[in-house]
N, C-alpha and C positions, 0 to 999 in steps of 0.2 A: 803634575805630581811633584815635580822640582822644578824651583824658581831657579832659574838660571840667569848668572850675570852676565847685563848688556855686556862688556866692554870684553868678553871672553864669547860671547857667542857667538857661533860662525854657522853661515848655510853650506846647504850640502857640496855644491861646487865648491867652497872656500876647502872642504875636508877632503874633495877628492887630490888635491892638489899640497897637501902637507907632507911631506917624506916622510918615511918610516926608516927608525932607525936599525942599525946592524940588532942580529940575532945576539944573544948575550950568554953568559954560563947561569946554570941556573939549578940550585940546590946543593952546591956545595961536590957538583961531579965534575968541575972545568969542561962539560962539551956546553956545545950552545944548544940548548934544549930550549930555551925562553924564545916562542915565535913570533918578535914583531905581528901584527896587524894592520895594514892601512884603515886608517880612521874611514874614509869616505869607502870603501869597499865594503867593511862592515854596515854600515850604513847601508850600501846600498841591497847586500844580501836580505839585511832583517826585514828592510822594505819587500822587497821581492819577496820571502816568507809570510809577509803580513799581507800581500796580494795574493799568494798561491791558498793562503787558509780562507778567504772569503771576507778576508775582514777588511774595513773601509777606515781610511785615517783621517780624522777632522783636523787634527795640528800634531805638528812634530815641531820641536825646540830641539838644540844641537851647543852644546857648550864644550870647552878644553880648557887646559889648565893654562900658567904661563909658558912653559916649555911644548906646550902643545902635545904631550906624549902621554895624557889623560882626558879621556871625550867622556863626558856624559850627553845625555839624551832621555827626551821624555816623547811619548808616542800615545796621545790619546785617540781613543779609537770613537767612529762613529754612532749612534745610537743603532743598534739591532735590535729589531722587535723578536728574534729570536732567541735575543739572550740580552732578555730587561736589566740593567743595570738599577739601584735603590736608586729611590726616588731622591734625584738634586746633584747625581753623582752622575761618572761616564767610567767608561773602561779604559784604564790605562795600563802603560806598561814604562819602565824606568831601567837607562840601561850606563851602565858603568864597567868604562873599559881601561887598561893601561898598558901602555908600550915601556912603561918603565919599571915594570915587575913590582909594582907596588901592591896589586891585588889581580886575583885573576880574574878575568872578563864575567862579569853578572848582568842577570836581566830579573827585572822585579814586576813579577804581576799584580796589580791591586785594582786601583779607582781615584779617581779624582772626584773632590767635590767644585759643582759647577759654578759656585758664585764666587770663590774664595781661593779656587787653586788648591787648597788644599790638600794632600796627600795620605792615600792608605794602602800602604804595601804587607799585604797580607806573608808572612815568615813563609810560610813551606808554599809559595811558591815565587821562590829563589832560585835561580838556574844557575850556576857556576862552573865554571870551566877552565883553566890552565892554559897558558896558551901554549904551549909544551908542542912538539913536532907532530903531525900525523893530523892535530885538529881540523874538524873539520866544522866549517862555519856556516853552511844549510842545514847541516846536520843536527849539530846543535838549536841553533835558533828552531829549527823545527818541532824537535823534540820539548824545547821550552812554551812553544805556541801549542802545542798538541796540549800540553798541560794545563796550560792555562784555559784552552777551552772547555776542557774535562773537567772541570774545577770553579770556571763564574759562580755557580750555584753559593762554592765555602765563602767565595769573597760577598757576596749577597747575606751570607747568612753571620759571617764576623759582622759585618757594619749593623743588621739588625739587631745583632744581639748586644754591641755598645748602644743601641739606640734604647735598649727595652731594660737594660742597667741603672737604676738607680742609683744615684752615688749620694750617702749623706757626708756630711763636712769631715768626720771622720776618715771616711772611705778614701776620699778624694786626698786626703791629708797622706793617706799611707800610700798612696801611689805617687802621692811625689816626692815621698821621701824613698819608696824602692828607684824610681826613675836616676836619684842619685848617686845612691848607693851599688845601681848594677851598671850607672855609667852611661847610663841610655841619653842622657843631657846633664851638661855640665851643671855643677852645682850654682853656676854665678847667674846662669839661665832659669833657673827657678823659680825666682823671683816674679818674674817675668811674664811667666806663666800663672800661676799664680794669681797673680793680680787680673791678668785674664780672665781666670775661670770666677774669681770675687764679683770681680767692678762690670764684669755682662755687658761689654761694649756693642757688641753686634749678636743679634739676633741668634748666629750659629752656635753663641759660648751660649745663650741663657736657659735653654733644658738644664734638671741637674741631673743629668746620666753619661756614664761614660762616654759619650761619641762626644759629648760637648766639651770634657778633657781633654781627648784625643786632641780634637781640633783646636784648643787652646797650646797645646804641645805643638801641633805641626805649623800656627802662626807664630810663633816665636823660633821658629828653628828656621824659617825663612830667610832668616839676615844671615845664616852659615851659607860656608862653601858649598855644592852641588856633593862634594865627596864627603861631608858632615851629616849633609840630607839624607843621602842615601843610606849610611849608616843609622842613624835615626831611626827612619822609618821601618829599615829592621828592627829596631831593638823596639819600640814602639809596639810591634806585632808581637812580641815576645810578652813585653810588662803588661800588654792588656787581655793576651790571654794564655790561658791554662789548660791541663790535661782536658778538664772540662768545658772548654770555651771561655767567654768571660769574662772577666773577674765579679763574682758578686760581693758586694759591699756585707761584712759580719758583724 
């Protein structure tokens, strides 16, 4: 779901083993309410959560920043025949955390696509959390995996309904002109895209319906940071759909 850089990625032993820094002020009250995390504990709870729910992992990837005081992570899960994942895709989960009070700890439920890496992190379900005193990290995680199980069905039924989208030139033109304008990718990235969804290189751009934007959108946002990704593929879930699911081409 996130392409993580080699030269920043570390395994689990490398994260259990990274200090965590002092407790910090946080909100403008001078107590230390901002509660450090260790990288590799969090890790190891959500793993533990992701065994306690029944659910099996085929690959987990583990990245952090330079300061080490920001871990992303991607957790894709193995195929269940009880909860079929769209054909070509798997179940994943996307988690972005920081010791440096830059954003507060998120876990992104969606899917990956299986040839391309691709990513689809469906908006509402987003789990966010503060790291703030009292948190509690089984707790949470759990409550995000309870959700996510209760919910495969939306993310089955978002990626069908970009699949059964027809987008004509029009259509596609005005999504990547909102994609700009709401911020969701940089304007110099457009391009880029773009030329993607044109020139039909691989097989996965050449339907013309939304899922093949999508994924022309989430191949070019690959060369960002893990923390650009992730943002992304929120906003992503946001520009492609609406009250009513969506977007249909007018």
């Amino acid at each position: 779901m996130l392409l993580l850089n080699e030269k920043q990625a570390r395994t689990l032993d490398q994260l259990r083993r990274i200090p965590v820094p002092e407790a910090r002020p946080w909100g403008g009250t001078g107590e230390c309410t901002w509660q450090p995390v260790q990288h590799g504990v969090l890790v190891d709870t959500l793993l533990g959560e992701v065994r306690r729910a029944g659910l099996r992992c085929k690959s987990t990837a583990w990245a952090v920043n330079d300061a080490e005081t920001d871990l992303f992570g991607c957790v894709v899960f193995a195929p269940d025949a009880k909860r079929p994942a769209p054909d070509g895709t798997v179940f994943s989960l996307a988690l972005r955390h920081s010791n440096a009070g830059r954003y507060a700890m998120a876990f992104g439920f969606g899917a990956q696509v299986v040839v391309c890496t691709n990513g689809v992190l469906a908006a509402e379900h987003f789990v966010t959390k503060k790291h703030t005193k009292g948190v509690r990290l089984d707790a949470e995680i759990r409550t995000g995996l309870e959700r996510f199980l209760d919910n495969t069905q939306q993310i089955s039924d978002f990626i069908a309904g970009l699949r059964q989208t027809k987008l004509s030139p029009r259509a596609a033109d005005r999504l990547l002109v909102k994609a700009g304008r709401d911020k969701v990718v940089p304007w110099s990235h457009l391009g880029k895209v773009d030329a993607l969804w044109q020139n039909n290189p691989q097989g996965a751009f050449r339907p013309r319906n939304a899922w093949s934007l999508y994924n022309c959108f989430t191949e070019v946002m690959k060369s960002r940071s893990a923390a650009r990704q992730f943002s992304t593929l929120s906003g992503l879930g946001r520009l492609f759909e609406n009250d009513r699911g969506p977007v249909r081409p007018a």
